[in-house]
N, C-alpha and C positions, 0 to 999 in steps of 0.2 A: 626612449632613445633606441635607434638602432644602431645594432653595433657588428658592422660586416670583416670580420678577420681570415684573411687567407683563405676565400672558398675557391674551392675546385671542382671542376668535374670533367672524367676521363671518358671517351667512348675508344677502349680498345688504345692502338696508338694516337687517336685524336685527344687533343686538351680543347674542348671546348670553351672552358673557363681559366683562369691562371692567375689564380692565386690572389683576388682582387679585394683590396680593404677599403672601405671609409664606413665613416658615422654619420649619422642624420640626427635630429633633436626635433620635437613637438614646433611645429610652424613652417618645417623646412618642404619648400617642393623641391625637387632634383629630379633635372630632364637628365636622363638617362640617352644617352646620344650613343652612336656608331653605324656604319653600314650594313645591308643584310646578312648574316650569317655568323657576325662579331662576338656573337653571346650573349644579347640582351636576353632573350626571353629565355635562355638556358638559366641566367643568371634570376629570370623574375620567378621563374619555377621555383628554384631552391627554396627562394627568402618564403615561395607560399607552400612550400613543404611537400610539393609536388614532386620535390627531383632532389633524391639523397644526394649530396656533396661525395665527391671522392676524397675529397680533406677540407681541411678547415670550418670554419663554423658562422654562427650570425646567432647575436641575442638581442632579443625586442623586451626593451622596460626589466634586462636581467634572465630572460626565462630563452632559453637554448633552443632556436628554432629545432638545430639536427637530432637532441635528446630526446626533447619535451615537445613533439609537434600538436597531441591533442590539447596544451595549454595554448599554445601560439592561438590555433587555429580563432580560435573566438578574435582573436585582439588585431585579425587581419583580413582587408578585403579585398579580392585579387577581382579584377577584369581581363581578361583574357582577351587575344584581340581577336576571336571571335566572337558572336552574338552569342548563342545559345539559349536563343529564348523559346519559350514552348508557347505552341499555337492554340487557336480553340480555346482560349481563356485572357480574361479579361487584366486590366493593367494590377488592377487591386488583390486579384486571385493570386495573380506570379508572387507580387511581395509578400501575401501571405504566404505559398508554400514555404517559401527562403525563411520569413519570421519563424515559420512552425521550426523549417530545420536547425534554426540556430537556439531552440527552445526557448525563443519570448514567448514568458505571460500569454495565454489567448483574451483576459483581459487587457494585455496592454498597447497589444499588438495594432489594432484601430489607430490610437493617436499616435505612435509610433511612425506608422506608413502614410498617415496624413502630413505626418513631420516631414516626411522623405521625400513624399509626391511635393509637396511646396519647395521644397530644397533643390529641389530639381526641374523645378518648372511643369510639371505633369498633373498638376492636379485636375485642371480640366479634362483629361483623359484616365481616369480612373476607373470609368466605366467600362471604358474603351476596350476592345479585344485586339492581342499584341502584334496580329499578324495586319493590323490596320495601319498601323502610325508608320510614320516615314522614319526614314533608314536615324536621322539626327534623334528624334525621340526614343526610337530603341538602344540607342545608345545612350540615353538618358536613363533611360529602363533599367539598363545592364549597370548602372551605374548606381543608382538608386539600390538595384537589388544587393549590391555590392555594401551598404549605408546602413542597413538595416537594426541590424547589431551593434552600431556606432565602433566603430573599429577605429585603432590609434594609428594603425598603417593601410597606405591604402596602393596596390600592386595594380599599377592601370598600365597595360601593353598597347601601345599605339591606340588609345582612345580617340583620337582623332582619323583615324585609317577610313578616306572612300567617304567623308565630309562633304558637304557643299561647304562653301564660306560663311556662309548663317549659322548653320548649324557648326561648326570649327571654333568659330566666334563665342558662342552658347559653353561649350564643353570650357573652352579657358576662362571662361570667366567665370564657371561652376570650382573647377581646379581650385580657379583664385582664392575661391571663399572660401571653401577645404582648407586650405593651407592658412587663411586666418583664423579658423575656427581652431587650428592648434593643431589639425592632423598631419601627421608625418606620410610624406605623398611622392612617390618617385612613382614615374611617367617616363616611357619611353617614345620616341616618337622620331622621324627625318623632316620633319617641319621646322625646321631651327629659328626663322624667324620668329614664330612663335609662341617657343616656348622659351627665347630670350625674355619675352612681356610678361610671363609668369611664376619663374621659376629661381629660384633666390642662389641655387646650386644644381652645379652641370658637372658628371661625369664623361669623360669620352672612353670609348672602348675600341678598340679591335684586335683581332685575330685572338681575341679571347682573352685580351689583358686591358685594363685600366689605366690610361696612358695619364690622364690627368683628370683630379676632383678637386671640387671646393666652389667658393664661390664667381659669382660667375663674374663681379668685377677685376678682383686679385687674379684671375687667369688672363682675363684680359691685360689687365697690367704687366705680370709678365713677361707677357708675348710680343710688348711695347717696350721693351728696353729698347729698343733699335726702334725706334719710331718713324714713320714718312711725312714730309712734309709736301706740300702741294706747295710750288712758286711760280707766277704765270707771271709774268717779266711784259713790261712794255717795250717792244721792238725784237729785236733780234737775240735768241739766247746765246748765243755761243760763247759771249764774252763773261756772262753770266755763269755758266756751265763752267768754264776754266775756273772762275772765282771763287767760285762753292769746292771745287775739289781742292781745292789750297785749305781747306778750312779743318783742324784736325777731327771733326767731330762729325764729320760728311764721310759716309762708306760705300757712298755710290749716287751717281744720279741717271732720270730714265728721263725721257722726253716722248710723253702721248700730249696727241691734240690742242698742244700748245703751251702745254703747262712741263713743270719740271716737277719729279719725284723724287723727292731729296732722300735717302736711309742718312737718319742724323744717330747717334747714339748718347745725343744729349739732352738734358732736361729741359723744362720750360725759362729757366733763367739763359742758357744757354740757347735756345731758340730767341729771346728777345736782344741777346746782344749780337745774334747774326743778322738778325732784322736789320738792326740798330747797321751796322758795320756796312751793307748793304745801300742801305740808303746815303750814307756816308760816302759810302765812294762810287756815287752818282749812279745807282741801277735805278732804275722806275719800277717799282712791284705793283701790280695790280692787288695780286691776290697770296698771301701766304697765311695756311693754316695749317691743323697738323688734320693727317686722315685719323679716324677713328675704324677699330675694331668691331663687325660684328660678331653674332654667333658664327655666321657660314666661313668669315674669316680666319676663325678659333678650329672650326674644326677641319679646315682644308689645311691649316699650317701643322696642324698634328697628326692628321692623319697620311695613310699612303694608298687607303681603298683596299685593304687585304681582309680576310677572311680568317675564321679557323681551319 
């Protein structure tokens, strides 16, 4: 488990971070969302020991990332969203240096990177030397190299940054498996479509705070007490539009391209007996259902585009 309690970090009068808590458990992926400058990666430094906290703390499986960092370090694998990969050597060479530093067995180390390359799609380029493969495979690499040591947490900073769609594709559905395999995985990332596909729990950040965590349905949810209704009306709306606003459970309607946008603030029983009332007193409805919530929805409604 991890377990993030009040970190901070000050540069001078800036608070880069403020104060931000949640927990993660064995299976959880958590996109880590906000816009540039919010404190993601100030915030992914800390958790990989990178960047002492100004307060507050984070413990992995009980052991104190800010006390205990040379325990941490084994039990976590940071990606950075840079490459850093060394040239003039081969795919197999790289994860052996990483194996060596993280002091595997040199007997075991073989099957170990064989596990990793198949894990990651790389085996066929094992041979290969790293300044050859495309920009997607090096980020396989980086990621791989990251695996080595089988780490319970895994610190991935825009893994997806400068993707083609193939290779975007590849990386989430790598995530995926991670996150079934039991690893605890926060990913940061402004691709929100897709990391609504893979990711069980979504923080949003900015200006250096935590505005909201947890899962990514109950957020959604919610955000949806005031839910919208789409009513596209056969004929003329206006008579319709008076109607609905008599209605107590109606907090506004909009009119785009045909259709009516209802803000209802009531539930699904409550939507069937407007239905119901509707047709009762002679409207024609083509179409009435409720809109649905995305991620890009979630995070435009909470955020305000600010900074630290």
């Amino acid at each position: 488990m991890l377990d993030v309690q009040g970190l901070r970090k000050e540069y001078g009068e800036l608070v880069a971070v403020r104060d931000i808590r949640f927990q993660l458990h064995p299976g959880d992926v958590f996109g880590f969302i906000g816009p540039n400058g919010a404190g993601k990666t100030t915030t992914i430094k800390m958790l990989a020991t990178l960047l002492e906290p100004t307060a507050g703390t984070a413990t992995l499986n009980g052991i104190d990332i800010v006390r205990h960092p040379e325990e941490v370090r084994p039990l976590l694998g940071y990606m950075p969203d840079f490459f850093g990969l060394y040239e003039g050597i081969t795919v197999t060479e790289y994860l052996e240096f990483f194996a060596a530093a993280y002091r595997i067995p040199k007997a075991q180390r073989a099957a170990i990177i064989d596990n990793v390359l198949e894990l990651t799609d790389l085996t066929v380029k094992k041979d290969a030397y790293v300044e050859t493969l495309s920009r997607g495979m090096q980020q396989r690499l980086c990621l791989a190299k990251s695996l080595v040591h089988d780490p319970i947490l895994l610190l991935l900073d825009e893994p997806a940054s400068g993707l083609d769609p193939r290779a975007r594709i590849e990386i989430k559905e790598l995530i995926r498996e991670l996150g079934a395999m039991g690893k605890i995985v926060l990913v940061s990332s402004h691709i929100l479509p897709e990391l609504a596909d893979f990711c069980n729990k979504i923080g949003i950040i900015e200006k250096g705070e935590l505005l909201v965590w947890g899962a990514v349905d109950e957020i959604v949810a919610q955000l949806q007490a005031n839910r919208v209704l789409e009513i596209r009306p056969l004929g003329e709306p206006d008579a319709l539009i008076q109607r609905l606003e008599r209605e107590s459970h109606v907090r506004g309607v909009e009119t785009r391209n045909g259709s009516l946008y209802v803000h209802f603030a009531g539930g699904l029983e409550e939507q069937a007996d407007l239905l119901t009332a509707l047709i009762r007193d002679g409207f024609r409805i083509a179409t009435f259902r409720e809109e649905s919530l995305d991620l890009e929805d979630v995070f435009m409604q909470i955020t305000k585009g600010e900074v630290s």
